[in-house]
Backbone as a ProteinNet text record, in pm:
[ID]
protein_1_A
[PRIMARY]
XXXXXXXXXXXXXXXXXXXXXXXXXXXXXXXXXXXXXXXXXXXXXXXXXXXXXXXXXXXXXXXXXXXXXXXXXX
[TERTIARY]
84.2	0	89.1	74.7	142.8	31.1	180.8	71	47.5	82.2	93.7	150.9	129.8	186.1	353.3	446.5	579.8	626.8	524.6	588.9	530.5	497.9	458.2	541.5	545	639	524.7	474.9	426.5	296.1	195.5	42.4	-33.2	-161.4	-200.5	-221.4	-206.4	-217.5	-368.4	-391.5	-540	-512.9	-580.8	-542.4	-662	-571.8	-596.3	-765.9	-843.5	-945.9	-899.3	-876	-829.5	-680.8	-664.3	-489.4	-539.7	-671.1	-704.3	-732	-726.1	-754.9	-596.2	-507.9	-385.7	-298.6	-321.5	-258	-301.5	-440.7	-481.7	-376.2	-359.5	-326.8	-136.8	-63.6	53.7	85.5	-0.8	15.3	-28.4	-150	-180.4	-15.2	-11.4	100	252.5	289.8	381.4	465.2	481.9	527.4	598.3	696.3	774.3	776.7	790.4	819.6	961.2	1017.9	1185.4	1189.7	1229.6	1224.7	1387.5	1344.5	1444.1	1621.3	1727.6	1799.7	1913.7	1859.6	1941.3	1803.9	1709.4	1645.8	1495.9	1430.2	1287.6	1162.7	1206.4	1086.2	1108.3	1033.4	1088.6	991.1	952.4	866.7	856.7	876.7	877.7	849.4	785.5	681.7	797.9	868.8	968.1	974.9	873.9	813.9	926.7	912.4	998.8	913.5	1012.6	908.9	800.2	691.9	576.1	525.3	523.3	465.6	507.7	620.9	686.2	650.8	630.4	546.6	618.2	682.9	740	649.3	660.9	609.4	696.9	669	722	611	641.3	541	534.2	689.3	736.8	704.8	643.1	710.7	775.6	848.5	918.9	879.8	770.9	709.3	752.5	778.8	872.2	826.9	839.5	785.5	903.4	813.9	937.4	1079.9	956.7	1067	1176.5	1141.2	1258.9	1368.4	1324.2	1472.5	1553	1474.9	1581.3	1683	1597.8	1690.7	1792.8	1777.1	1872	1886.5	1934.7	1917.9	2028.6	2048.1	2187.3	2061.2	1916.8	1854.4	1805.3	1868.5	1798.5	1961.4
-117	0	123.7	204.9	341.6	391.5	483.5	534.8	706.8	786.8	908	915.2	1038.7	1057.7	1102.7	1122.1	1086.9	956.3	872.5	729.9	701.7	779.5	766.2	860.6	822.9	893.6	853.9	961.6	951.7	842.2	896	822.8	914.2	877.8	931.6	866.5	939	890.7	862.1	720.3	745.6	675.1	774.1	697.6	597.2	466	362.8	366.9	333.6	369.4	272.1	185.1	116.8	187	304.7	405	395.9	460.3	527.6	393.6	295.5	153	166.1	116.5	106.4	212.6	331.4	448.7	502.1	430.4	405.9	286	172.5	88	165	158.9	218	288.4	437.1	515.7	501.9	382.1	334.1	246.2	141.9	43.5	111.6	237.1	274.6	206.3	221.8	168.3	315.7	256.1	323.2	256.4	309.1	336.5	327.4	210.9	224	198.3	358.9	395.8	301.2	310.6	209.9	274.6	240.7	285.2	333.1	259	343.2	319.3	315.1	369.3	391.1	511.4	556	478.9	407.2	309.7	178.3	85.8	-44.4	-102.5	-14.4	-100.8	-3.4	-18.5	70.7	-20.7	28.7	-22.2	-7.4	16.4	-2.1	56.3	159.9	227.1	337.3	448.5	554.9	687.7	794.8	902.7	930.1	992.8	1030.5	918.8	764.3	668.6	593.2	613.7	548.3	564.3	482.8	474.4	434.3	535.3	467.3	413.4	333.8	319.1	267.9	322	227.5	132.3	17.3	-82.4	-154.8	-217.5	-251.6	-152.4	-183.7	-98.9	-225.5	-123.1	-230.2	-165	-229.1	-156.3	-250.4	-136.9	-187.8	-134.9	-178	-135.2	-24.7	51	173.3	109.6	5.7	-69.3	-118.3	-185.4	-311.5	-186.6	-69.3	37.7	74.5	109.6	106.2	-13	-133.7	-210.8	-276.5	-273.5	-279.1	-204.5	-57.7	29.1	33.4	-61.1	-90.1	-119.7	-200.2	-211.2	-125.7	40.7	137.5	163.9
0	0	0	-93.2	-85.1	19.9	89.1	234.2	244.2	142.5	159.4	-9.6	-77.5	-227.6	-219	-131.2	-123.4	-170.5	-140.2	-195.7	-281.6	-391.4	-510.9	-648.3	-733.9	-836.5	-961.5	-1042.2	-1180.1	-1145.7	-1248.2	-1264.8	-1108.7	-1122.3	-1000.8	-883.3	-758.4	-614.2	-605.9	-550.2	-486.3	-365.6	-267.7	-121.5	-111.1	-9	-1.7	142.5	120.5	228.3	359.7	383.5	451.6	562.5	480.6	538.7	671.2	652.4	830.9	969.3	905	996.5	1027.8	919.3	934.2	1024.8	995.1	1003.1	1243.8	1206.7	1374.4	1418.2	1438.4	1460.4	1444.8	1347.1	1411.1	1536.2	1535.1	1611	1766	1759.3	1911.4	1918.7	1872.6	1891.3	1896.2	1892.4	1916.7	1807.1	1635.1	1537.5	1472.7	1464.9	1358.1	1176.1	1105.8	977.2	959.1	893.7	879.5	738.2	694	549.3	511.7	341.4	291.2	280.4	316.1	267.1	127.6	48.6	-89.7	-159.4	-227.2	-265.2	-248.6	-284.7	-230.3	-245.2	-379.3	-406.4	-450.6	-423.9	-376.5	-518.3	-644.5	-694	-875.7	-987	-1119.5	-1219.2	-1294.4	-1380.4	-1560.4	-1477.6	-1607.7	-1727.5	-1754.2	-1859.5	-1852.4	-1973.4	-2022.7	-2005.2	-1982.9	-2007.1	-1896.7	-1901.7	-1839.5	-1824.2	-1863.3	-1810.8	-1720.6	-1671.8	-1584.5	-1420.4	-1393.9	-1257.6	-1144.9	-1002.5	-907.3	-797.6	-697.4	-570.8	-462.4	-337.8	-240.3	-146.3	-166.9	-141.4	-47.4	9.4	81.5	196.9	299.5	452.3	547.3	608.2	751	869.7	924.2	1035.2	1165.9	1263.4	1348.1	1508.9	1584.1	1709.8	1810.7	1835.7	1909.6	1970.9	2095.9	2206.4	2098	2022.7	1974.1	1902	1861.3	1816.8	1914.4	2068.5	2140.9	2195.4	2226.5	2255.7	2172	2008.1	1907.1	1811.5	1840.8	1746	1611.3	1616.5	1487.3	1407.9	1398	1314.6	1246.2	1267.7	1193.4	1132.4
[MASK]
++++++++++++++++++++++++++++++++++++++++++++++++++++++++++++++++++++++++++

């Protein structure tokens, strides 16, 4: 699920209705978001030009506690 139009590149954003179930559930559970490191989108449609479509699709959702007690995982 793209979760916000940052993680989207080219074609149009339509937010997912289901965000706001998801998007509750992080923020009670104390979840972090561990964005990717070398690149923004985890997903391209391979096309040229104005048709070329990025996304990031992949998330790595991760619980607050477990960054502090091993924060090498960020």
């Amino acid at each position: 699920m793209v979760m916000n139009v940052e993680e989207k590149f080219g074609g149009s954003f339509h937010a997912d209705p289901s965000w706001d179930t998801l998007e509750s559930i992080i923020e009670s559970h104390n979840i972090l978001d561990i964005p990717p490191k070398h690149e923004k989108y985890t997903w391209n449609n391979k096309r040229v030009g104005k048709r070329n479509i990025k996304e990031r699709l992949d998330q790595i959702l991760i619980e607050d506690s477990i960054i502090v007690k091993f924060s090498y995982v960020t």
